[in-house]
C-alpha positions as CSV (number, residue, x, y, z in Angstrom):
1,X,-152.4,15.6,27.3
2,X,-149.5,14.7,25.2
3,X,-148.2,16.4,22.5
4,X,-149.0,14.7,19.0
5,X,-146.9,15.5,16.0
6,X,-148.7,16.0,12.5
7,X,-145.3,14.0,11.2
8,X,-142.7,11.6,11.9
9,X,-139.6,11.1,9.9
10,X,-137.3,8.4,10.6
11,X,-134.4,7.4,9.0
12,X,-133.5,3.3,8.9
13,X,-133.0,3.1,12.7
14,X,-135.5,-0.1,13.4
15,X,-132.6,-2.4,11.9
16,X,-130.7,-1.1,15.6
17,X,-133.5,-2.2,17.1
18,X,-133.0,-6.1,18.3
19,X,-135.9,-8.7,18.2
20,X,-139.2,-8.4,15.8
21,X,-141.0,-7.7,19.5
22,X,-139.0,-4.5,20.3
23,X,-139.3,-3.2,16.8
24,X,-143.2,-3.9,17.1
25,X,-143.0,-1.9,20.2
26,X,-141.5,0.8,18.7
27,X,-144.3,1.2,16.1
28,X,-146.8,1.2,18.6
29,X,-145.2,4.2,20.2
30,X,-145.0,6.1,16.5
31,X,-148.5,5.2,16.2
32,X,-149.5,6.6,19.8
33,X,-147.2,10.3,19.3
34,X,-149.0,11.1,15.4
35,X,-152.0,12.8,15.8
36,X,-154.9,11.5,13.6
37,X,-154.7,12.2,10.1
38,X,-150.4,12.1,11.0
39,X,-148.0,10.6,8.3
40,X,-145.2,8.4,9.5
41,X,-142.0,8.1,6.6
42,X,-139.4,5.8,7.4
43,X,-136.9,3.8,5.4
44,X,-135.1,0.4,5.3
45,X,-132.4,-0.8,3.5
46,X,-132.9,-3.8,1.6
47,X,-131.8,-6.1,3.2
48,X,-132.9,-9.2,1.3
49,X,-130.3,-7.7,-1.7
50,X,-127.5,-7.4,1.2
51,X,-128.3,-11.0,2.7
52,X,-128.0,-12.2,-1.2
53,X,-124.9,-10.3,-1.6
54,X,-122.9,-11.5,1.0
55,X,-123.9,-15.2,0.7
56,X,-122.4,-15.1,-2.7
57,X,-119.2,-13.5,-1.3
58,X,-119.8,-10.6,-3.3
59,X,-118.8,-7.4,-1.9
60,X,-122.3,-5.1,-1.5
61,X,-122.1,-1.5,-3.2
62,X,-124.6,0.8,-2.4
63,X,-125.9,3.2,-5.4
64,X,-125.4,6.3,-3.5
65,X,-129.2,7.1,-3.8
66,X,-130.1,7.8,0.4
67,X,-125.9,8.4,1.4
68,X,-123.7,9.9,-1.9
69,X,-121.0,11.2,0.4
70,X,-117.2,11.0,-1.1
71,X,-115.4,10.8,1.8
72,X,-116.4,7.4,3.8
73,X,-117.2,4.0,2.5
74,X,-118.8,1.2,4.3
75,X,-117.9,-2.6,3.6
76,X,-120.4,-5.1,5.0
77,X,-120.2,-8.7,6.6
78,X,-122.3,-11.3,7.9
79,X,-122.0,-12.2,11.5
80,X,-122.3,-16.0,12.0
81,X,-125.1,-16.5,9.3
82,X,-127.4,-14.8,11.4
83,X,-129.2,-11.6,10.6
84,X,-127.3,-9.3,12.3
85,X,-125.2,-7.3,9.8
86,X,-121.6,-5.7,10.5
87,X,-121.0,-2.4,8.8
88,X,-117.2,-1.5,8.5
89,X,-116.4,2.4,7.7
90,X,-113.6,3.6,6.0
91,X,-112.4,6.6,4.9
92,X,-111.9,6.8,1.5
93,X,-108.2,7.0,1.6
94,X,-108.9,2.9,2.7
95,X,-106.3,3.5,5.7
96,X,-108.6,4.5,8.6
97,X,-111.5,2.3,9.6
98,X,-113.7,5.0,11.4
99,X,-115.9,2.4,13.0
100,X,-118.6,-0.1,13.3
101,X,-122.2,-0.4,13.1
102,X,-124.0,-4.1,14.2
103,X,-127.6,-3.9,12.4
104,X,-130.4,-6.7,12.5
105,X,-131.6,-7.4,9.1
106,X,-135.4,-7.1,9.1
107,X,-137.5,-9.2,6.8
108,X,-139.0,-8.8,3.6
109,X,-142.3,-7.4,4.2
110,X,-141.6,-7.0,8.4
111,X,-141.8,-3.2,8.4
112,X,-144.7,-3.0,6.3
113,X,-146.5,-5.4,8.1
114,X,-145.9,-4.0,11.3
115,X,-147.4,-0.4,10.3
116,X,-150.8,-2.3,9.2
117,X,-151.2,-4.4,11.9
118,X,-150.8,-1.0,13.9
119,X,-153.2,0.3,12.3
120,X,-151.7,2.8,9.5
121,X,-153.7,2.9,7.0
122,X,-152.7,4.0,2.8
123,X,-149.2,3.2,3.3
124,X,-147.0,3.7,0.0
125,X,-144.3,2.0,-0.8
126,X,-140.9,3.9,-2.9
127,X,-138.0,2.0,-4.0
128,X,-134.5,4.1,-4.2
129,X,-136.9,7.0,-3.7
130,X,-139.3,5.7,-6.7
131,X,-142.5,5.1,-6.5
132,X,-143.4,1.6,-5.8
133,X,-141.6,-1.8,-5.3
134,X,-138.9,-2.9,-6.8
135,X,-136.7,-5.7,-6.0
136,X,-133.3,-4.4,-6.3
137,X,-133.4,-1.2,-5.0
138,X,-131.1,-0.5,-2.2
139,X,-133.5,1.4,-0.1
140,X,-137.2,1.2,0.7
141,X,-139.6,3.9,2.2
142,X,-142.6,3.9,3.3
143,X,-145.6,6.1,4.1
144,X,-147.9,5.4,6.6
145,X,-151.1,7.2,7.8
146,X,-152.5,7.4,11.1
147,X,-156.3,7.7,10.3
148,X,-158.2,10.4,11.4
């Protein structure tokens, strides 16, 4: 038999995930390790502020809500006007870049509709850690019940 976990906690790592089918995949396999009555949490940036953002040429600053470390910063590009996302990492100094992280911008909505059509049930919705949806926030999270 194996082992279920009351909870799973995971942070926005479905954006390194390429292709809506492997993300899907991946939620199946959340679904299948929660026992019933678990409670998925996992986060997303938003991405739909980033995307808007960039296409003006702005540069994107995050609000320090879900990362308020001092010592790297991140500056973000576009790649090719596709959905895939560059993040560039500094330290602070602006000298060093540390490295590089590719990420697939998910759509609005993706993520949440994935954990229904799964099959989680009450899921709740916080923006920049508040509760409910908002727009501009830089981060979303979402909890997601397995039913019983």
């Amino acid at each position: 038999m194996p082992c279920l976990s009351r909870n799973l906690l995971i942070g926005n790592s479905l954006s390194l995930v390429k292709g809506t089918e492997e993300r899907r995949k991946c939620i199946k396999e959340f679904f299948k390790i929660l026992a019933p009555g678990g409670k998925l949490i996992i986060d997303e940036r938003n991405f739909d502020l980033i995307k808007d953002t960039l296409y003006k040429n702005q540069e994107y600053k995050g609000n320090g809500i879900m990362y308020p470390g001092t010592l790297i910063e991140s500056k973000l590009s576009r790649i090719n006007s596709s959905n895939l996302i560059a993040f560039n990492f500094y330290h602070t100094d602006g000298k060093s870049q540390i490295g590089t992280l590719v990420v697939e911008a998910l759509e609005r909505n993706e993520l949440k509709n994935m954990l229904k059509e799964e099959g989680f049930v009450d899921i709740k919705v916080y923006s920049d850690l508040k509760s409910g949806f908002n727009p501009d926030a830089h981060f979303f999270a979402y909890v997601a019940n397995k039913p019983n």
